[in-house]
C-alpha positions in Angstrom: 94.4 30.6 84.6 97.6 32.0 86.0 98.8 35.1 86.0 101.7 36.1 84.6 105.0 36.6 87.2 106.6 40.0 88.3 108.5 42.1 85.9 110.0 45.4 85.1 111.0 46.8 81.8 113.0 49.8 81.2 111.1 52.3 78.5 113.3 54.6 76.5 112.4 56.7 73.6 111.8 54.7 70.6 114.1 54.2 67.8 110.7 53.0 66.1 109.1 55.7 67.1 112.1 58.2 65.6 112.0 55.9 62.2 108.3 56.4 61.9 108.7 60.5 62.1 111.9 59.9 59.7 110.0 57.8 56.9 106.5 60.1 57.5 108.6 63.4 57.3 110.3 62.6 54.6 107.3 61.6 52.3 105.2 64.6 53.6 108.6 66.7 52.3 108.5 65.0 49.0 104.6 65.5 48.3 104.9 69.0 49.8 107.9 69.8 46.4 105.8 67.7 44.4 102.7 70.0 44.7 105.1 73.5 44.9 106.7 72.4 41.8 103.4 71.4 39.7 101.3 74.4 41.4 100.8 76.9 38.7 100.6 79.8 40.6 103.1 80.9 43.5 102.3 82.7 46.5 100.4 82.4 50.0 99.7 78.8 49.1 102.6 77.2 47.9 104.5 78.8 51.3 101.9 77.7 54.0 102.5 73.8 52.3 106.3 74.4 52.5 105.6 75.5 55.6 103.7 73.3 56.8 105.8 70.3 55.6 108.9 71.4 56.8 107.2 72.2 60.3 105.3 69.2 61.1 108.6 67.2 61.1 110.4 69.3 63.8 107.2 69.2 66.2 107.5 65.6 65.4 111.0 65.4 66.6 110.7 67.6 69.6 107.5 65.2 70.8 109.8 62.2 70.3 112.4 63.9 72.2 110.1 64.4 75.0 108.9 60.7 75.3 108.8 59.2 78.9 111.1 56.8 79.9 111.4 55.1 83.1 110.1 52.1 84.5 107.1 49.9 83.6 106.7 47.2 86.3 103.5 44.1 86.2 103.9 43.4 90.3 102.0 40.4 89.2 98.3 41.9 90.0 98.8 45.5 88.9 100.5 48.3 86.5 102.6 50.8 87.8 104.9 53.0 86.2 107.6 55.1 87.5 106.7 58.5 86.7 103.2 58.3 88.4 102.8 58.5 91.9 104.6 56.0 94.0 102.6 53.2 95.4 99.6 53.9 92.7 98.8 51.2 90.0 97.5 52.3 86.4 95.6 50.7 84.1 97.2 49.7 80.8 96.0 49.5 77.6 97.6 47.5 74.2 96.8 50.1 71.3 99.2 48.1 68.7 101.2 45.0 68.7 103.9 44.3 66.5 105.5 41.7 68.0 108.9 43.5 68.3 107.1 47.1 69.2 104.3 47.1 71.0 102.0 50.5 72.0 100.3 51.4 75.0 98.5 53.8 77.0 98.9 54.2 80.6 96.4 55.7 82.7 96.4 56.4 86.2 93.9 58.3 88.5 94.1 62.3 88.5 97.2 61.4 86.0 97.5 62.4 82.5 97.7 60.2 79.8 100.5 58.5 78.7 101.4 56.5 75.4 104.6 54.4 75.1 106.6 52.4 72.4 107.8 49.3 73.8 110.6 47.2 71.5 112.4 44.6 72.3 116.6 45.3 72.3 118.7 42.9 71.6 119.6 40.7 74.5 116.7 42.1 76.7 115.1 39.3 78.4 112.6 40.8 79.9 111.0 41.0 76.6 109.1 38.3 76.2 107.7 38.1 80.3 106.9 41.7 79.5 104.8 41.1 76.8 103.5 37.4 78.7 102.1 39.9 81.2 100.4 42.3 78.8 98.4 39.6 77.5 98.0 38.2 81.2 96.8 41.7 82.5 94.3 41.9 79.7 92.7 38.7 80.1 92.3 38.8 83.6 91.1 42.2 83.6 93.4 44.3 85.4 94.2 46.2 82.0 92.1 48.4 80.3 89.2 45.8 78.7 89.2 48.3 75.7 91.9 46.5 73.7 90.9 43.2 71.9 92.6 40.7 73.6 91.5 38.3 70.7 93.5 39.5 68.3 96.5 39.3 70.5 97.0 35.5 70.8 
């Protein structure tokens, strides 16, 4: 089997990412009323939900405005991505594929942990070689063998 050819892919934050928070913040707003409004007793409670509801949205947003972006390059036998040391490959995992979005997780040695949305943009043609050398990478083993490369043909 052949591996998959070079390629480098540009990650940004994540509109999916930002629609996800959006959608999850506002139902967590809406149940969060819905219980206020039906409690039958105010107080400490009711406040801490509020609270809580109306909380858990911003740290959403500030996480998604702190996403990583830079460069995620497959030189054809190894990971590497730009906000790692230079020169040292990681291992990547594939958490969730979506065919448009994909997650990882990168890891690298003595690096922390790092999880990216992936989407396709429209007219990005490195799109499809990207995601040709996810699969690849799994297969051949120089990914993380944690994901279930079954699943992903």
């Amino acid at each position: 089997m052949h591996r998959a050819p070079a390629v480098s892919f540009s990650a940004g934050r994540s509109r999916w990412h930002l629609g996800c928070v959006g959608v999850l913040s506002v139902a967590s707003l809406v149940t969060a009323l819905a219980f206020v409004l039906n409690a039958t007793n105010g107080g400490c409670r009711d406040a801490a939900v509020l609270g809580a509801a109306l909380l858990a949205p911003l740290l959403a947003i500030r996480g998604w405005q702190k996403s990583p972006s830079g460069q995620l390059r497959w030189d054809g036998q190894q990971w590497h991505w730009s906000g790692f040391a230079e020169r040292q490959a990681c291992s990547l995992s594939l958490l969730v594929d979506l065919q448009r979005v994909v997650l990882v997780r990168l890891t690298g040695e003595d690096q922390p942990i790092l999880w990216l949305w992936l989407e396709a943009a429209p007219g990005n043609i490195h799109w499809m070689p990207l995601r040709r050398a996810i699969v690849s990478s799994l297969r051949d083993g120089a990914g993380d063998a944690s994901a279930d490369v079954g699943e992903l043909a």
